[in-house]
N, C-alpha and C positions, 0 to 999 in steps of 0.2 A: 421206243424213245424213252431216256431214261432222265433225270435230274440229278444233276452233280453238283456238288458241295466240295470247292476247294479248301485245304487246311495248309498249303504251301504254295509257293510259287514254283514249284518246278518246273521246267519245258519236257513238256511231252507228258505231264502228269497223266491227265484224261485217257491218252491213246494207250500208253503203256499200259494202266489198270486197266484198261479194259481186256486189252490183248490178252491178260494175266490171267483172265474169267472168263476166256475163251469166247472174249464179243469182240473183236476188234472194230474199229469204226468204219463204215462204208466210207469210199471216199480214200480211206487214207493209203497213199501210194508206197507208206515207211514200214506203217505196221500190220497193214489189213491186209486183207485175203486177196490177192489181183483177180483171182479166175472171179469174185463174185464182185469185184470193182468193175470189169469190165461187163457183166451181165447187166449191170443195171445203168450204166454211162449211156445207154439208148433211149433209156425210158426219163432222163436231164440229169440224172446223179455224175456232173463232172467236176464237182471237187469234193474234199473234204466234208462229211457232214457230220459236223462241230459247229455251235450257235454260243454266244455268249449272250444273253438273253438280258441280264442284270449284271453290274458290276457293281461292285460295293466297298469302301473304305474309306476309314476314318482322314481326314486331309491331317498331312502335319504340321501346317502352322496354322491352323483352328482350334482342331479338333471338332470339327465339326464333321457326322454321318453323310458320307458323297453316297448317291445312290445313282446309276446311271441307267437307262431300259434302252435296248437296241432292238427294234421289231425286227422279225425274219423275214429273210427276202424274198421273192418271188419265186424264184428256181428250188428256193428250201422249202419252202409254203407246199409248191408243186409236189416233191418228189413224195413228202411227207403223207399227203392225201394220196398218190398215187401205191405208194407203203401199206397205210391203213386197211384197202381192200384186203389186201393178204392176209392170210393167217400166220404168225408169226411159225411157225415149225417151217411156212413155204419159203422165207424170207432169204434163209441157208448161209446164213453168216454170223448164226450166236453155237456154239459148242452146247451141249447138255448139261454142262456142269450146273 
């Protein structure tokens, strides 16, 4: 599990870098690995797993700091703890780089 810091809006920012650093995200059907999408879609990994955790900006007719918290859901909570036992080298979805 990693923490990301946006510095744009871009679509698909997250998925692409990560794909780029030879992690791509479990879940994702555009950029990620299918054969290990599909290994772990048993054990409840069936979407995406991407969390926006906090979101944060300045409103523009305030200015005033919006901070927003989204808790994770149950099936993410799940896979996450079901993840954790592993050892990440067993995980087979991040490259060496």
């Amino acid at each position: 599990m990693v923490s990301v810091k946006l510095k744009t809006g871009r679509t698909h920012q997250i998925r692409v870098h990560a794909l780029a650093h030879g992690c791509p995200l479990l879940g994702d059907d555009r950029y990620g690995d299918h054969l290990v999408n599909k290994k772990y879609r048993p054990m409840g990994m069936k979407r995406l797993a991407l969390h926006a955790q906090f979101l944060g900006f300045t409103h523009p007719g305030t200015g005033e700091w919006m901070l927003m918290e989204a808790p994770m859901y149950a099936d993410f909570t799940q896979i996450i703890e079901t993840l954790s036992v592993s050892k990440p080298k067993s995980l087979g979805f991040c490259s060496s780089r």
